[in-house]
N, C-alpha and C positions, 0 to 999 in steps of 0.2 A: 075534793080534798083541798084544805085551803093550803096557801101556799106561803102564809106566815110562818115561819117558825117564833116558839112560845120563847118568852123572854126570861132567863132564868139566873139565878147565881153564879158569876163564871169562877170559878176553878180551875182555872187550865194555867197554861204556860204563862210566864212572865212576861211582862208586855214588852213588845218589840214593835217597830217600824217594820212597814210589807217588806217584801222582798225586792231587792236590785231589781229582778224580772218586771214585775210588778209595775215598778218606777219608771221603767222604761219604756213601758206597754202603753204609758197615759195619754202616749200622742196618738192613739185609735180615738180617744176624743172626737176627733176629726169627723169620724166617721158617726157617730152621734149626733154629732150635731148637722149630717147629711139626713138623716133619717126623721132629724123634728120636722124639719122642713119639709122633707118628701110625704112624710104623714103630715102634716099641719092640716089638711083638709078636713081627716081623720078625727083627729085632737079634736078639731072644733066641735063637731058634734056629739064631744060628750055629752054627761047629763049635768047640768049648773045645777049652784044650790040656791041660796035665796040673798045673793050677792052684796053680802055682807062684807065688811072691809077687812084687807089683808097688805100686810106689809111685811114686803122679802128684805131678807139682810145677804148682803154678800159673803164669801170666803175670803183667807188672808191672802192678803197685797190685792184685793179685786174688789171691783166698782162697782155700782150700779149698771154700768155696762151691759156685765156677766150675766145676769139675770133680767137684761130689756126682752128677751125670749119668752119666757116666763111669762115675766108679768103680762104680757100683748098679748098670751093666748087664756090667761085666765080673766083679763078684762074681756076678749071675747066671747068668754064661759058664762059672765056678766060679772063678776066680783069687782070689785073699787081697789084694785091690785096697786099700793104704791110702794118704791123703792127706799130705802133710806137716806135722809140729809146729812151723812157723815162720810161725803167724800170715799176715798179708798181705804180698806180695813187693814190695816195695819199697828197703830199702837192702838192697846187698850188700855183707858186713863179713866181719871174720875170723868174729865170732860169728855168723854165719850160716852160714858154710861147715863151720866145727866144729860146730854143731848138727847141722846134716844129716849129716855125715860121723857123726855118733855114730847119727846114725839108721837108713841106711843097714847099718852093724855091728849094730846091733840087730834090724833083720827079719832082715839075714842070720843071726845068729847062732839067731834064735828058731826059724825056717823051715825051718833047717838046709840051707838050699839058694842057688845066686845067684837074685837077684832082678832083674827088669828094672825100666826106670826110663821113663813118659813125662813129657817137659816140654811143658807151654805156650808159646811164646818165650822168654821171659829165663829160664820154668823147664826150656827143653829147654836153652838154655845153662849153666845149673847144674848140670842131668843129664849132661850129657857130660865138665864137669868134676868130678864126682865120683866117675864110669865111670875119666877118666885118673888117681884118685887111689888107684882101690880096682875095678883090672879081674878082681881074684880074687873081688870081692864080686858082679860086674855080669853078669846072663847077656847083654842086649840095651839100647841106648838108643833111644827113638821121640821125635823132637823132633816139634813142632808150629809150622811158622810162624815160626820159631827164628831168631834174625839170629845165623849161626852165621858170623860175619865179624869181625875186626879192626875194621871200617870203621863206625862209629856213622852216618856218611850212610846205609846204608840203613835208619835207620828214623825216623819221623817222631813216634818216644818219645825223641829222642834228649836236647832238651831239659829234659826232664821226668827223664830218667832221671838227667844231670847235677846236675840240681837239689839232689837226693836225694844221689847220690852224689859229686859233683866231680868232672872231668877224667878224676881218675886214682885210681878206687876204693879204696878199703884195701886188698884183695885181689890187687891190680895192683901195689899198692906192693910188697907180699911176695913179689913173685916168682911171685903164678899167676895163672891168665886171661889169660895169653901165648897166640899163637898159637890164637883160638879154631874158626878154619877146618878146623885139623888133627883128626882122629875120633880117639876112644878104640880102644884096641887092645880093640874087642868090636863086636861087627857092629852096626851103625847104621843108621838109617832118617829119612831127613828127608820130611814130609808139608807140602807146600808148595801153593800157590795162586798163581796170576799175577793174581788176581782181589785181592788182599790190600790192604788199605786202611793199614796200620801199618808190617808192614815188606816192602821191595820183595823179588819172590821170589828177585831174581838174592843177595842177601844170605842164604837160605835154602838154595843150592846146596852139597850137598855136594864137596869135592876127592876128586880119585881117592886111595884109604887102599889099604895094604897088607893092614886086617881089611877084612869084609864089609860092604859102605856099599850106598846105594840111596837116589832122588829119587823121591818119588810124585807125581804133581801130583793138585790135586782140583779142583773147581769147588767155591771155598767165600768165604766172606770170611775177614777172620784173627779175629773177635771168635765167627763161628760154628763156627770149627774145634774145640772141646772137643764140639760136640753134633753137627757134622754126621755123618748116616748112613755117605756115601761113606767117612769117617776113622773110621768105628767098623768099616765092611767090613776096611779095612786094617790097622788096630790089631789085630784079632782074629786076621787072619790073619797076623799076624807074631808074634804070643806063641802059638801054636798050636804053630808051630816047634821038635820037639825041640830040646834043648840041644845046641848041638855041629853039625847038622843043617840049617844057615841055606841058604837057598836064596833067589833076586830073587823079590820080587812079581809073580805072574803071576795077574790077578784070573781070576775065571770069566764064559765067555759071558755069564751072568746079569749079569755085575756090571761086564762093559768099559764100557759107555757112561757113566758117572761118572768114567771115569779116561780124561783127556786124553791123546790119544800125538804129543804134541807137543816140540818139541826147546826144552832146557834149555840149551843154552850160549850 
């Protein structure tokens, strides 16, 4: 039985931020990121795909840093895993969006190939709009935890993020980051937690899209999803994916009991 649940219309309650519990629970992180490590031997032997280029973006206030995990075990996977050249994520501006848009063109151009893109939260929201800016560039998006919603109540950065940016971001001003629920026209992947202490998971639900979309749940928090094992299972197995070739996540016997088959709507 796969352990996706289908990605559907939500109807439910009003969006809200997790719960206090929730928020407070996010320092088991800790113990996440005990466990990539103690598996790393593990990880590695997954199965690569045909190590095509991939570039991770961070979450907000966090660095390339965050994700040097990451990318070191999917370069050992073989993929051409780079970080982003925009410092620590925090304001979104035109000069931010044109930065990476020029970056973006440059693996693609250098690779000679499309590249897929994982986001952190606010960097899988980046990554999907940049999939809708340049889907000739993007083979695949994998958000992480992603408040891929219009609705800033579902995250409890909402504040914070205001802070930084104001109301109504520069980028907002200009006519993009409309519509941020809506998927790139490239097959998408949101990897989500109900367990998520930042942003609530119903704000990480993907809508049903006309390209290839998919909701993974995982047992994680949202500060240890860049390191947890379960989300490196699934990462791997969705760049594996010839180009063209996209197919749901369907984990192996070995690997169901990490993935909840639990209903997302």
């Amino acid at each position: 039985m796969a352990s996706v649940a289908p990605a559907e219309t939500i109807n439910g309650p009003a969006a809200r931020p997790p719960s206090n519990f929730w928020a407070l629970a996010e320092g088991r992180a800790i113990f996440e990121l005990g466990a990539f490590f103690m598996s790393r031997g593990y990880l590695s032997t997954l199965e690569g795909g045909d190590g095509h280029t991939v570039m991770v973006l961070p979450g907000f206030m966090a660095s390339n840093s965050s994700t040097r995990p990451m990318r070191k075990l999917l370069r050992q996977l073989g993929y051409d895993a780079h970080g982003w050249d925009s410092g620590r994520n925090v304001k979104v501006d035109d000069f931010l969006v044109e930065r990476l848009r020029a970056q973006v063109a440059n693996l693609y151009n250098t690779s000679g190939g499309k590249i897929s893109l994982i986001g952190w939260s606010l960097g899988g929201v980046l990554a999907r709009e940049l999939a809708k800016m340049h889907p000739e560039k993007v083979r695949s998006v994998i958000s992480l935890g992603s408040p891929i919603s219009d609705d800033r109540n579902h995250t409890n950065a909402r504040r914070l993020f205001e802070f930084f940016n104001g109301d109504e971001p520069e980028v907002m001003r200009d006519g993009k980051f409309n519509g941020l629920n809506q998927a790139p026209p490239v097959p998408t992947t949101s990897i989500l937690t109900k367990t998520d202490g930042v942003v609530h998971w119903r704000g990480s639900v993907q809508q049903p899209s006309k390209t290839p979309f998919e909701n993974i749940e995982v047992y994680a928090s949202h500060i240890g999803l860049g390191v947890n094992p379960s989300v490196m299972i699934a990462i791997a197995d969705r760049l594996r994916q010839p180009e063209g070739e996209w197919a749901p996540f369907e984990p192996s016997p070995v690997h169901s009991w990490m993935f909840p088959d639990t209903d997302l709507s």
